[in-house]
Backbone as JSON Lines, residues from 0, in Angstrom:
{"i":0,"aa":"X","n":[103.65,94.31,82.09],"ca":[103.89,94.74,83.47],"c":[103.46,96.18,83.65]}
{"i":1,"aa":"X","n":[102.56,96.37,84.62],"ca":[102.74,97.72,85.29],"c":[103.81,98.68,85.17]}
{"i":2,"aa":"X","n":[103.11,99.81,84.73],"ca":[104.4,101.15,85.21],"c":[103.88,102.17,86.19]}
{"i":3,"aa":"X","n":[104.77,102.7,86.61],"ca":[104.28,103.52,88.13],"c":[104.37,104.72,87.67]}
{"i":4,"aa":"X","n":[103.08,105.05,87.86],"ca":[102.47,106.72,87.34],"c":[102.18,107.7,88.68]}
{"i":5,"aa":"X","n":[102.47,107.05,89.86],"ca":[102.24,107.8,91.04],"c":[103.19,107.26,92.31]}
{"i":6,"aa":"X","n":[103.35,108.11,93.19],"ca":[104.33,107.81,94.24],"c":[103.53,108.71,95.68]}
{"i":7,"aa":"X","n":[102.87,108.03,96.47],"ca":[102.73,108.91,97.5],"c":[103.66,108.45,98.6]}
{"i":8,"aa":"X","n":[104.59,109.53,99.28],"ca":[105.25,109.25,99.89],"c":[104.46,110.21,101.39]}
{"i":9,"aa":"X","n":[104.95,109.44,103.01],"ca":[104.44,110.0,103.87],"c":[105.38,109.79,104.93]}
{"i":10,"aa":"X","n":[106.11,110.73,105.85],"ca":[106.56,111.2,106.71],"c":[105.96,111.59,107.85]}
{"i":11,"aa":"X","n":[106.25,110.67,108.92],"ca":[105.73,111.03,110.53],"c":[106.57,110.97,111.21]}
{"i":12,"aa":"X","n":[106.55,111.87,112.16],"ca":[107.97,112.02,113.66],"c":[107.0,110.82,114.72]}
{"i":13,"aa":"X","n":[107.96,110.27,115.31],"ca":[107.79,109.13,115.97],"c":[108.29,108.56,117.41]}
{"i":14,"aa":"X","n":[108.26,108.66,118.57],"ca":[108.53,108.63,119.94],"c":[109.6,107.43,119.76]}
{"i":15,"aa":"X","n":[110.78,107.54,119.79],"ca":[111.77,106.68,120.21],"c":[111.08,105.31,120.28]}
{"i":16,"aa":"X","n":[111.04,105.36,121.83],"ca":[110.25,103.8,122.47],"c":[109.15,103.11,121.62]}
{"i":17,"aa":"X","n":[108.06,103.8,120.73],"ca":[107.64,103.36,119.99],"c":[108.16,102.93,118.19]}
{"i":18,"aa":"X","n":[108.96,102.86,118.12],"ca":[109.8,102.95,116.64],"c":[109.69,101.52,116.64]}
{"i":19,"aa":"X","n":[110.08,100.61,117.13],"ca":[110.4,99.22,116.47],"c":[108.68,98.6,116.88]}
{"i":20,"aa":"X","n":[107.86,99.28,117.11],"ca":[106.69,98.83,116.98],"c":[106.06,99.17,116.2]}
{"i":21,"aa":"X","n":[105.97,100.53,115.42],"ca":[105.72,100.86,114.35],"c":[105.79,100.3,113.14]}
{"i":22,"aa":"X","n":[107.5,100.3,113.09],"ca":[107.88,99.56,112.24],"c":[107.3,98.01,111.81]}
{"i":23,"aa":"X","n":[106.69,97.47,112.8],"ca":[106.46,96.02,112.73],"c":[104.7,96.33,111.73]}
{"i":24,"aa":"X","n":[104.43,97.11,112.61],"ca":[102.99,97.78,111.9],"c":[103.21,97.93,110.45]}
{"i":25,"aa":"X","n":[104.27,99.06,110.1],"ca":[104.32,99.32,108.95],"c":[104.38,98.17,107.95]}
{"i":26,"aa":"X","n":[104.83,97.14,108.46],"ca":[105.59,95.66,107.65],"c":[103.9,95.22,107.22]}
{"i":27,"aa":"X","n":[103.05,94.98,108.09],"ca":[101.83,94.94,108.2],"c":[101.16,95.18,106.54]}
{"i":28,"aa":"X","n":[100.76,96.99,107.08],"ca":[100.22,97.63,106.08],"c":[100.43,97.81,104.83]}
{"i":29,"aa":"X","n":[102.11,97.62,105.0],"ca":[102.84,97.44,103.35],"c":[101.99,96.43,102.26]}
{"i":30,"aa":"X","n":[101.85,95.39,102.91],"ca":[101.3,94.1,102.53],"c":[99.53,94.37,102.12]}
{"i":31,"aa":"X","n":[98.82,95.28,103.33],"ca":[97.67,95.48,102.85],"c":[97.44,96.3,102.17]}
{"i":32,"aa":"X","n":[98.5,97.48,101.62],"ca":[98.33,98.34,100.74],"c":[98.57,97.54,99.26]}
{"i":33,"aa":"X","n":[99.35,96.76,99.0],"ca":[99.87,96.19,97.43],"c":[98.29,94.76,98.15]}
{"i":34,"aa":"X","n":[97.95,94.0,98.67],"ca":[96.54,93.82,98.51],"c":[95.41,94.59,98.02]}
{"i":35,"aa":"X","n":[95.24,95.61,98.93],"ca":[93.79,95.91,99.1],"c":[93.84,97.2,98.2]}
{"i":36,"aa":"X","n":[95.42,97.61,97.83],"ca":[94.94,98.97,97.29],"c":[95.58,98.92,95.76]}
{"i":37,"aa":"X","n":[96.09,97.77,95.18],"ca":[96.56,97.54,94.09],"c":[98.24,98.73,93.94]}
{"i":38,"aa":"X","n":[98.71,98.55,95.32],"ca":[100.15,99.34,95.46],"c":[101.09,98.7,94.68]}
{"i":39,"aa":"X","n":[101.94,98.65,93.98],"ca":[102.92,97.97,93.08],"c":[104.13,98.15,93.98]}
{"i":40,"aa":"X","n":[104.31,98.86,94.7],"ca":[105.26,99.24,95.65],"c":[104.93,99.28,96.85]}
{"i":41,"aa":"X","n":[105.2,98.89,98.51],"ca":[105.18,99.73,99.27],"c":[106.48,99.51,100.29]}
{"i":42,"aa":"X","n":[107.39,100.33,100.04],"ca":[108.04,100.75,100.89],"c":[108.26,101.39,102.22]}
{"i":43,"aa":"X","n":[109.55,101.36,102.75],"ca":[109.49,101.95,104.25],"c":[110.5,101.9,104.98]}
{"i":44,"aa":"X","n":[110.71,102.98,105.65],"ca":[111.9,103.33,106.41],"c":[111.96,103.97,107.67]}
{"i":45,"aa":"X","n":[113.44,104.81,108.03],"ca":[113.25,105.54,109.02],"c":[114.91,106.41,107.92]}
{"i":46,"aa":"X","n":[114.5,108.0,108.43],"ca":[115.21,109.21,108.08],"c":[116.1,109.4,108.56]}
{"i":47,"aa":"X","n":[117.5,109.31,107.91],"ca":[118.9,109.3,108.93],"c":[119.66,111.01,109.11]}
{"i":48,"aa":"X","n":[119.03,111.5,107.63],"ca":[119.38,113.13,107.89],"c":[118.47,114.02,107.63]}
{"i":49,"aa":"X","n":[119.09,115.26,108.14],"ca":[117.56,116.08,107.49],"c":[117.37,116.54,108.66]}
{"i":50,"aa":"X","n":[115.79,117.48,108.41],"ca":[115.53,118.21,109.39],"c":[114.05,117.22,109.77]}
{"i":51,"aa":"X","n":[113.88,116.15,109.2],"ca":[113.03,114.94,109.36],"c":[113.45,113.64,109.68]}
{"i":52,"aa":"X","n":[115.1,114.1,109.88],"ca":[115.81,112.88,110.77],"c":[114.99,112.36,111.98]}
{"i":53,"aa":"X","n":[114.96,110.34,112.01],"ca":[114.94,109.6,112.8],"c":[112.77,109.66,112.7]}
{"i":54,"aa":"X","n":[112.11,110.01,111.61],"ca":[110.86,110.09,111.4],"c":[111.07,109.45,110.35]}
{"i":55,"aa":"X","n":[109.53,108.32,110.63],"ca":[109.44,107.11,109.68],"c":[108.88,107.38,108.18]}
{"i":56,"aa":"X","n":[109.24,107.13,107.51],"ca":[108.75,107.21,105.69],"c":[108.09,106.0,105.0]}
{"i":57,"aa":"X","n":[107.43,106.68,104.55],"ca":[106.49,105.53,103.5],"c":[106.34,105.66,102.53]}
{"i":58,"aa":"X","n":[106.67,104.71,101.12],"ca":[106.37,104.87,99.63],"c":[105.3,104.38,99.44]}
{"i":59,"aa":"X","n":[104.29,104.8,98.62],"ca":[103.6,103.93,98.0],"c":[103.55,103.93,96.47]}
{"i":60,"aa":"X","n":[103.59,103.22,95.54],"ca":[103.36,103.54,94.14],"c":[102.41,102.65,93.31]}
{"i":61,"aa":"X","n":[102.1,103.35,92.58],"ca":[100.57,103.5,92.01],"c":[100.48,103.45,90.51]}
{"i":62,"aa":"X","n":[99.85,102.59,90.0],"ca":[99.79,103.08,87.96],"c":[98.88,104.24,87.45]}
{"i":63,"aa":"X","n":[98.31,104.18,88.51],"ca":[97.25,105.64,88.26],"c":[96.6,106.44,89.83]}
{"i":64,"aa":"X","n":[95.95,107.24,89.39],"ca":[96.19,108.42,90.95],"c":[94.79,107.57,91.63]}
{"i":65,"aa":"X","n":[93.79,106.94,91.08],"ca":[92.4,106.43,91.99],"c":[93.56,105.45,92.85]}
{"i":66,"aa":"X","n":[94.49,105.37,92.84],"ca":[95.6,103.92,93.68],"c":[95.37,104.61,95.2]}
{"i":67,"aa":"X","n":[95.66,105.62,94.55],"ca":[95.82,106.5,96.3],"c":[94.82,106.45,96.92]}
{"i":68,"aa":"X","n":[93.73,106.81,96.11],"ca":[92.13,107.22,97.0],"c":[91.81,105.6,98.1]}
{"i":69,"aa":"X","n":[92.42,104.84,97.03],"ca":[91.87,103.05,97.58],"c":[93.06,103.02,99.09]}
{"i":70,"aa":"X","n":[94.43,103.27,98.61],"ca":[94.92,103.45,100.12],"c":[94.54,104.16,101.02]}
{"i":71,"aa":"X","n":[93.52,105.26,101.05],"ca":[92.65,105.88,101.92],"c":[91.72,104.54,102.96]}
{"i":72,"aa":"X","n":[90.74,104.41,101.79],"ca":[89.91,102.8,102.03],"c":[90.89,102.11,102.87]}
{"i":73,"aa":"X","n":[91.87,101.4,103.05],"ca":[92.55,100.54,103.49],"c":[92.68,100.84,104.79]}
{"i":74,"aa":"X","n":[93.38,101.89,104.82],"ca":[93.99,102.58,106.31],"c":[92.1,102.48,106.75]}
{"i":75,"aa":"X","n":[91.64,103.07,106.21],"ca":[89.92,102.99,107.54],"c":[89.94,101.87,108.04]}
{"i":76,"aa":"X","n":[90.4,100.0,106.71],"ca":[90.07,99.39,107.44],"c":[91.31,98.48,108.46]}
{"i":77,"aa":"X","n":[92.16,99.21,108.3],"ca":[93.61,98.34,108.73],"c":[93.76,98.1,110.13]}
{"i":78,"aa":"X","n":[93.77,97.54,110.83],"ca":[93.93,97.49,112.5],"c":[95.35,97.93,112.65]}
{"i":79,"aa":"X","n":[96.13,97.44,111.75],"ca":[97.86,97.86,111.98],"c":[98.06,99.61,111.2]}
{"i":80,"aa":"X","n":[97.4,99.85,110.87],"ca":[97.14,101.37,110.88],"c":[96.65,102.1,111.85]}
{"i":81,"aa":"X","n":[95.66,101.57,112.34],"ca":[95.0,102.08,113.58],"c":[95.31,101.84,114.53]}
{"i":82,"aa":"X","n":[96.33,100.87,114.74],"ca":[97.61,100.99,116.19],"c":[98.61,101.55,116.1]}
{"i":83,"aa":"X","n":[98.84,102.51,114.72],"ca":[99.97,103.35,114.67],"c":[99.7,104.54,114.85]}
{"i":84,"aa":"X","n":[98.16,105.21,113.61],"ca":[97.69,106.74,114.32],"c":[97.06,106.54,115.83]}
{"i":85,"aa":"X","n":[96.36,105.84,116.65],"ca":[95.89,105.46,117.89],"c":[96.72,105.38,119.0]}
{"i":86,"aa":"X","n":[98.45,105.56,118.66],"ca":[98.91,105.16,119.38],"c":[99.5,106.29,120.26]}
{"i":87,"aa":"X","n":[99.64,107.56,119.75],"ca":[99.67,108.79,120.71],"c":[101.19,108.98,120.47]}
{"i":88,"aa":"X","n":[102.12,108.16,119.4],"ca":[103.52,108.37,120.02],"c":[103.91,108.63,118.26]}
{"i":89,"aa":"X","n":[102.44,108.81,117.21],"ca":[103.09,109.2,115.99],"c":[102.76,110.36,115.01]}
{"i":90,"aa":"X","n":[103.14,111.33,114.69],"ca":[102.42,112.59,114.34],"c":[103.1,112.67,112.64]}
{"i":91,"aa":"X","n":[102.24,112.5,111.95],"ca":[102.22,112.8,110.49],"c":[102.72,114.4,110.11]}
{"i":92,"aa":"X","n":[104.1,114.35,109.63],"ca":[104.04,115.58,109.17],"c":[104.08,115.77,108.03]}
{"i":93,"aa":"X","n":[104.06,114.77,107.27],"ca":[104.29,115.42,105.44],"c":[103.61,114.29,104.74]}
{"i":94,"aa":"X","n":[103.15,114.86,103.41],"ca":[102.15,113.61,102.92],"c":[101.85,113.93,101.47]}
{"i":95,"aa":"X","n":[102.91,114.28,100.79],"ca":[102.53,114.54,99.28],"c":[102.66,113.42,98.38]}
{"i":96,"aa":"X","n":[102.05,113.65,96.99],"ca":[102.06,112.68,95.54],"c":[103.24,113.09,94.74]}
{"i":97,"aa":"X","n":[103.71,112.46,94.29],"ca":[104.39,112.62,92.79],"c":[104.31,112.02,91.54]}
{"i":98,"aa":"X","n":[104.01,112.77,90.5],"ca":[103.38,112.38,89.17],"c":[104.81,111.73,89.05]}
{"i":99,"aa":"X","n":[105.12,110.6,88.49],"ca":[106.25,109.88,87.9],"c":[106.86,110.02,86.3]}
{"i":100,"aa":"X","n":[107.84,110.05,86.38],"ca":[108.47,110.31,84.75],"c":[108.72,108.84,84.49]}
{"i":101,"aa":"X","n":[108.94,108.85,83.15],"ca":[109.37,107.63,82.61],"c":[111.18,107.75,82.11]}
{"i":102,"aa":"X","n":[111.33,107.88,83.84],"ca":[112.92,107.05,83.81],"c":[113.52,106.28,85.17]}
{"i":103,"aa":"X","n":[114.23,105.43,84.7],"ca":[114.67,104.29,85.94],"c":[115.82,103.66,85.4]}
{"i":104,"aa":"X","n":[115.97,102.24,86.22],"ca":[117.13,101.79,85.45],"c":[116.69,100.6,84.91]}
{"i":105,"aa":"X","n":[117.47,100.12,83.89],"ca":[116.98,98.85,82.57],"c":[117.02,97.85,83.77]}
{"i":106,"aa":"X","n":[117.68,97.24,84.39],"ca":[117.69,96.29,85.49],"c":[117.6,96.41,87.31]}
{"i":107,"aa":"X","n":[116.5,96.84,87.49],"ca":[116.51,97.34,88.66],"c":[116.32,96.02,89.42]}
{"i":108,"aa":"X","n":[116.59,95.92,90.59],"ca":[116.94,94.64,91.22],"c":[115.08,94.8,92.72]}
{"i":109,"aa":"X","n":[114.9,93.58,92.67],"ca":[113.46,93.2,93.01],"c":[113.67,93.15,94.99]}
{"i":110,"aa":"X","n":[115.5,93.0,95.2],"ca":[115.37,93.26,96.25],"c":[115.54,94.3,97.32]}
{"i":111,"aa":"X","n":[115.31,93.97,98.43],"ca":[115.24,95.57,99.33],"c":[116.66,96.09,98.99]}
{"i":112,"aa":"X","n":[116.82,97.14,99.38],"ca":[117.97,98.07,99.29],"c":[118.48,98.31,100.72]}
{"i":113,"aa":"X","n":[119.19,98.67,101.24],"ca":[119.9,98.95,102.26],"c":[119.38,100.22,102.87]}
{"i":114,"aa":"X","n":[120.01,101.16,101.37],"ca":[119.78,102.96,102.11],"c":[119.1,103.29,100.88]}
{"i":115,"aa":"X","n":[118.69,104.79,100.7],"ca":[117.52,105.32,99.9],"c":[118.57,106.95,100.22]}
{"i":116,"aa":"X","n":[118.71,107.32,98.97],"ca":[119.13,108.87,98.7],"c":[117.71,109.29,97.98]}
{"i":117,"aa":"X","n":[117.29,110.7,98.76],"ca":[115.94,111.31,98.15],"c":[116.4,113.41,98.43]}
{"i":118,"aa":"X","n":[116.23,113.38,96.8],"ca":[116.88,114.56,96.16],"c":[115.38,115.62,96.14]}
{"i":119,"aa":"X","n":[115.86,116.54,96.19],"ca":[114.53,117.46,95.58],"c":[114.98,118.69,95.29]}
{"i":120,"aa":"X","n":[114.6,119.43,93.9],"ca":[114.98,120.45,93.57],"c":[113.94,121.33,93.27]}
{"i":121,"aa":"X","n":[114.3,122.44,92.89],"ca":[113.28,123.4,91.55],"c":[113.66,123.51,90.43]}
{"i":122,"aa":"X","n":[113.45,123.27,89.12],"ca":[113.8,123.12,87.77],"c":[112.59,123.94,86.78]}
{"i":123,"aa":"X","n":[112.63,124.89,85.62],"ca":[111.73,125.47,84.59],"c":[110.75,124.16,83.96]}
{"i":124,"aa":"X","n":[112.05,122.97,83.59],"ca":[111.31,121.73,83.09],"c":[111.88,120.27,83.81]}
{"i":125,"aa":"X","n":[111.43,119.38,83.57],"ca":[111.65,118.16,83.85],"c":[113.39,117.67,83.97]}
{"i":126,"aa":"X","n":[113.55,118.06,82.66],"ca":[115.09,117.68,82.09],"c":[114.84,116.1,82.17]}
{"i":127,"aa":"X","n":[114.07,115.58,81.4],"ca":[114.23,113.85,81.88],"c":[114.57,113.58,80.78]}
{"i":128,"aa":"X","n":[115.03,114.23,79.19],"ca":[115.82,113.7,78.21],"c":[117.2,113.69,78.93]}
{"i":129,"aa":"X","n":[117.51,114.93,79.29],"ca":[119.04,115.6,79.23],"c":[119.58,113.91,80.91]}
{"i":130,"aa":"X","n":[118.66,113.81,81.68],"ca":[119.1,112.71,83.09],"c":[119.04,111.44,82.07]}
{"i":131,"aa":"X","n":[118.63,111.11,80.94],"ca":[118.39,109.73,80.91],"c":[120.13,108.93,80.63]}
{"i":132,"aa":"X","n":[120.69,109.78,79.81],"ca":[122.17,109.39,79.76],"c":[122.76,109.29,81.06]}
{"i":133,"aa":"X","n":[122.11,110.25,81.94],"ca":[123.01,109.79,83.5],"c":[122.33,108.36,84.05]}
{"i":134,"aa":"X","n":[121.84,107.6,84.1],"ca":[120.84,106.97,84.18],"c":[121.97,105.68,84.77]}
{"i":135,"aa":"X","n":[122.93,105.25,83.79],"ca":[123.75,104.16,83.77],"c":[125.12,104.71,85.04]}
{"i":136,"aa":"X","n":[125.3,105.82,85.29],"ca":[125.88,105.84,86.2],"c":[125.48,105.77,87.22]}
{"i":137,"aa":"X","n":[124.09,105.46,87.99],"ca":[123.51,105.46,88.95],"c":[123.78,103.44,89.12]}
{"i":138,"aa":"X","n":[123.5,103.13,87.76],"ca":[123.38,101.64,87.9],"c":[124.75,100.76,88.06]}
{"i":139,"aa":"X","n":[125.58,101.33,87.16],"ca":[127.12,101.03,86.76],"c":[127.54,101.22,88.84]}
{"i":140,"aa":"X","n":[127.16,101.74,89.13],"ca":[127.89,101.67,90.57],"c":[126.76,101.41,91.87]}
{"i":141,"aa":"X","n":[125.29,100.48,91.35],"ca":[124.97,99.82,92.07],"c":[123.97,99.85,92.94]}
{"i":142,"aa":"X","n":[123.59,101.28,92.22],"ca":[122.3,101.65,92.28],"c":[120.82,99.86,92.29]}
{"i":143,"aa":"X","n":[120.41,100.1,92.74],"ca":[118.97,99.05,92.82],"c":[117.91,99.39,92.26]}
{"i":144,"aa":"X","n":[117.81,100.42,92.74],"ca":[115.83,101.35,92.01],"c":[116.35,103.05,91.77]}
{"i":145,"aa":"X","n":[115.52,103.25,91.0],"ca":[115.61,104.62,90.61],"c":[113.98,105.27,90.34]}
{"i":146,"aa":"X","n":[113.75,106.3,90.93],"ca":[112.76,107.02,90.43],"c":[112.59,108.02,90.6]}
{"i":147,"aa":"X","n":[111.84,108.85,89.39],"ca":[112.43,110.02,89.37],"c":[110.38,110.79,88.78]}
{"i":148,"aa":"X","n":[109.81,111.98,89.64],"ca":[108.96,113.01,89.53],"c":[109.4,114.05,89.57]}
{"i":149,"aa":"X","n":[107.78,114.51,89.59],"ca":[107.43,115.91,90.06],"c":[106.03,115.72,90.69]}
{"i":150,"aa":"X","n":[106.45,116.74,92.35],"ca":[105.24,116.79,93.24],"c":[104.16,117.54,92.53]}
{"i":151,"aa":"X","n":[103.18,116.83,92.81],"ca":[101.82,117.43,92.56],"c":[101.03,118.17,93.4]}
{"i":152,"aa":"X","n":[101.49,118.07,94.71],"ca":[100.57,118.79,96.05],"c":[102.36,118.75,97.21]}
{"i":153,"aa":"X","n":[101.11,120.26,98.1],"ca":[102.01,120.5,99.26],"c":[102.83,121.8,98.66]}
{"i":154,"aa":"X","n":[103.43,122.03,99.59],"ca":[104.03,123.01,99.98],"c":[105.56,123.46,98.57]}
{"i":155,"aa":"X","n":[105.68,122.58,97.64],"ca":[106.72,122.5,97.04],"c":[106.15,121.43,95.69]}
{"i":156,"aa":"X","n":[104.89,121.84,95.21],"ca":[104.13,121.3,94.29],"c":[105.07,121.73,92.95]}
{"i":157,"aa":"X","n":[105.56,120.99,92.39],"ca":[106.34,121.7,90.71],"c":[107.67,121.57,90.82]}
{"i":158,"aa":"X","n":[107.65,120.97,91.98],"ca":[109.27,120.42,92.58],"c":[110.05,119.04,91.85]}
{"i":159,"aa":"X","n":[111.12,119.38,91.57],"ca":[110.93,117.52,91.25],"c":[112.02,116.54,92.85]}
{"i":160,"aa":"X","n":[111.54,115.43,91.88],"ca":[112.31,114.45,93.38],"c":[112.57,113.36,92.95]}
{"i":161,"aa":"X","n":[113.76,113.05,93.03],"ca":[114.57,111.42,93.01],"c":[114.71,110.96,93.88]}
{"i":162,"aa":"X","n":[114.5,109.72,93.97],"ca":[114.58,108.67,94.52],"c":[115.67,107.13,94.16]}
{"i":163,"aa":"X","n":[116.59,107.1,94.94],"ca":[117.27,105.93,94.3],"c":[118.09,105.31,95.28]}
{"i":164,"aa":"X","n":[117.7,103.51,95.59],"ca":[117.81,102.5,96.76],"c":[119.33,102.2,96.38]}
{"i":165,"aa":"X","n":[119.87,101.97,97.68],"ca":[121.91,101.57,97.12],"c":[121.88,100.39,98.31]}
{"i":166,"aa":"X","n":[122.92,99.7,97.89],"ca":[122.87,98.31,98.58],"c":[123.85,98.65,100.12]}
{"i":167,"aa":"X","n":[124.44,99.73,99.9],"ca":[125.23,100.35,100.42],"c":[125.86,101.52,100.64]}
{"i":168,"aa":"X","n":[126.46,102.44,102.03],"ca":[127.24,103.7,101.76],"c":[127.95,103.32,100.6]}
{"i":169,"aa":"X","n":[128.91,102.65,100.91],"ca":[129.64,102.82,99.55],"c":[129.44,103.11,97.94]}
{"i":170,"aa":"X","n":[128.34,101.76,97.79],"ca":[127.78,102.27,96.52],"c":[127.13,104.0,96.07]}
{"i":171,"aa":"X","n":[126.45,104.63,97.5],"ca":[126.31,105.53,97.63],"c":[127.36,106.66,96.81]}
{"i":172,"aa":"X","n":[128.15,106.38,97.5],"ca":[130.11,107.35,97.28],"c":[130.33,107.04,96.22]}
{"i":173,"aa":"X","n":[130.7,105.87,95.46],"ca":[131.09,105.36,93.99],"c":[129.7,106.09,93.09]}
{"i":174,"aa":"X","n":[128.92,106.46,93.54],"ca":[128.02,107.17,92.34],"c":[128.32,108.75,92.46]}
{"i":175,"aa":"X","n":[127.88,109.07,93.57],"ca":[128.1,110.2,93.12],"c":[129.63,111.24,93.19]}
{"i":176,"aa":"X","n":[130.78,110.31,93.43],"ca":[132.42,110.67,92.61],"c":[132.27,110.31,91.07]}
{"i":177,"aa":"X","n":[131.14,109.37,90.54],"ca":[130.91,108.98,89.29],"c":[130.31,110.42,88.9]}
{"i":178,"aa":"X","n":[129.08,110.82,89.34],"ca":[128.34,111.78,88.58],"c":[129.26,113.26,88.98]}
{"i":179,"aa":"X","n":[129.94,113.65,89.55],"ca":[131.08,114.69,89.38],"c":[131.61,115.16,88.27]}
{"i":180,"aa":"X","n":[131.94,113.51,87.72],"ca":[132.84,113.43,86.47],"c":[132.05,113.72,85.36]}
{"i":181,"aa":"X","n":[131.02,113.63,85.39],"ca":[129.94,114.14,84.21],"c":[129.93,115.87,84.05]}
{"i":182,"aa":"X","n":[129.96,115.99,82.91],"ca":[129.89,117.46,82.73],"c":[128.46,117.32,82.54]}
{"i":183,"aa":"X","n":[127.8,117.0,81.87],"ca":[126.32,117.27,81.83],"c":[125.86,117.0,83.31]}
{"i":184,"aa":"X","n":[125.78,116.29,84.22],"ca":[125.36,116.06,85.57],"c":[126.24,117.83,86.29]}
{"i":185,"aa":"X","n":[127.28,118.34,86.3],"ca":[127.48,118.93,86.74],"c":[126.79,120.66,86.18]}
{"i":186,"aa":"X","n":[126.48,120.49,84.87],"ca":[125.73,121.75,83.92],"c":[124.29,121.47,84.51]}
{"i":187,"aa":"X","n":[123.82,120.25,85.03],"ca":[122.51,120.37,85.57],"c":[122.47,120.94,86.62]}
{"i":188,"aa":"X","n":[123.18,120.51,87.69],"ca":[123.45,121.09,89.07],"c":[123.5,122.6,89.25]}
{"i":189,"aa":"X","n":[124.12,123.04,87.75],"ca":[124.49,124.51,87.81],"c":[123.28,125.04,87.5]}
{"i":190,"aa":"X","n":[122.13,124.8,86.91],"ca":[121.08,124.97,86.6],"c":[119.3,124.99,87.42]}
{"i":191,"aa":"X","n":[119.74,124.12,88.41],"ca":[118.47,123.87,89.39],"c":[118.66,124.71,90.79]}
{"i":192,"aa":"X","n":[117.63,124.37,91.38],"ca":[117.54,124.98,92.66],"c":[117.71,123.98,93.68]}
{"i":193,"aa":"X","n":[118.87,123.52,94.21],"ca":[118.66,122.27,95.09],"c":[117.62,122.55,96.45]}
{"i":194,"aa":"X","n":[116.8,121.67,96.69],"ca":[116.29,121.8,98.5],"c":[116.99,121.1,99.14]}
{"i":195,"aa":"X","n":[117.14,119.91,98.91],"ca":[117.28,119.0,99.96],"c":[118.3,117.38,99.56]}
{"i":196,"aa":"X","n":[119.02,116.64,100.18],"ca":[119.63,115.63,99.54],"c":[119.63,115.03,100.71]}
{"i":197,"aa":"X","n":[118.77,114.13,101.29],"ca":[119.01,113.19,102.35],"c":[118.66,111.75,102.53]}
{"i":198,"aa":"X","n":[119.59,110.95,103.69],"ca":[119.37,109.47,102.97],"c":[118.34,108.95,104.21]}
{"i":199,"aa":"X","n":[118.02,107.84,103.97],"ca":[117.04,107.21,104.88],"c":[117.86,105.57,104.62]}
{"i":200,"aa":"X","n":[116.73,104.85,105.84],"ca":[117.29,103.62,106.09],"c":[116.26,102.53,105.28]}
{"i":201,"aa":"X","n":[116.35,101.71,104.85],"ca":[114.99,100.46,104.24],"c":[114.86,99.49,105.49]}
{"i":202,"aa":"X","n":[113.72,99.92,106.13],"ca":[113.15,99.0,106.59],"c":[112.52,97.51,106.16]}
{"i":203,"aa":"X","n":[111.84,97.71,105.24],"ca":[110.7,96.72,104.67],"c":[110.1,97.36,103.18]}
């Protein structure tokens, strides 16, 4: 099986009235990106906090970085791409890669997730020995997917960023009152530079 060596994720603010048409688009392209662009992933949402609240998100993931260049190719030829930038009601504001680490969880579950918590810090190194023991508390309370970089481009290149799908708020809350209780999860915290901790919704 494939492992995912890349993550381009993309953020656009989006006109109300046009959102559940988008969305139908996005359902679209998801499909022609893991076709046409050999995506192993493509995800998608809309942003519930943040200062990118209620702007739509897109995963894509990749075993190697030419994945991306081919989702370029796609979007030229996608009609459901080209009724979303064409449509005057969607403006792209963020659009970076992330090189992927090799950690996740032993049983990650194949179906959609509910909500999506997406972390981003500044760190000297990775720390992906010192997270892998936290790893089971993400899952132990119901975690779905986990993934975990560092951006390669943009504004916050050397950054890292987690990613991890919950079936639910709740499961949400039961993890992280779980990772509290960790002294190593809490010696990390004391250690990084947090940016940002906000959740989004799973569309498709």
């Amino acid at each position: 099986m494939s492992s995912i060596g890349y993550t381009m994720i993309t953020v656009a603010r989006c006109d109300a009235d046009f959102l559940g048409t988008a969305l139908e688009h996005l359902a679209v392209l998801a499909e022609e990106l893991k076709s046409g662009a050999g995506a192993l992933a493509a995800r998608f949402g809309v942003i519930s906090t943040g200062e990118h609240a209620g702007s739509l998100i897109l995963f894509q993931a990749y075993e190697e970085l030419n994945g991306v260049d081919r989702a370029f190719g796609v979007y030229a030829g996608s009609d459901a791409y080209q009724a979303i930038v064409g449509s005057g009601k969607i403006s792209v504001t963020l659009r970076n890669i992330g090189k992927m680490e090799d950690l996740g969880l032993k049983n990650p579950s194949p179906d959609l997730p509910a909500y999506g918590v997406l972390t981003r810090w500044q760190s000297a190194t990775a720390m992906t020995e010192r997270m892998k023991p936290l790893v089971h508390l993400f899952e132990d309370n119901g975690a779905m997917l986990l993934r975990y970089g560092t951006l390669v481009t943009g504004s916050h290149a050397g950054h890292r960023l987690l990613g991890v799908g919950y079936p639910s708020m709740d499961a949400i809350e039961r993890t992280y009152e779980a990772l509290r209780g960790s002294s190593e999860y809490m010696s990390i915290l004391a250690e990084i530079d947090l940016g940002f901790r906000n959740i989004f919704r799973y569309v498709g």
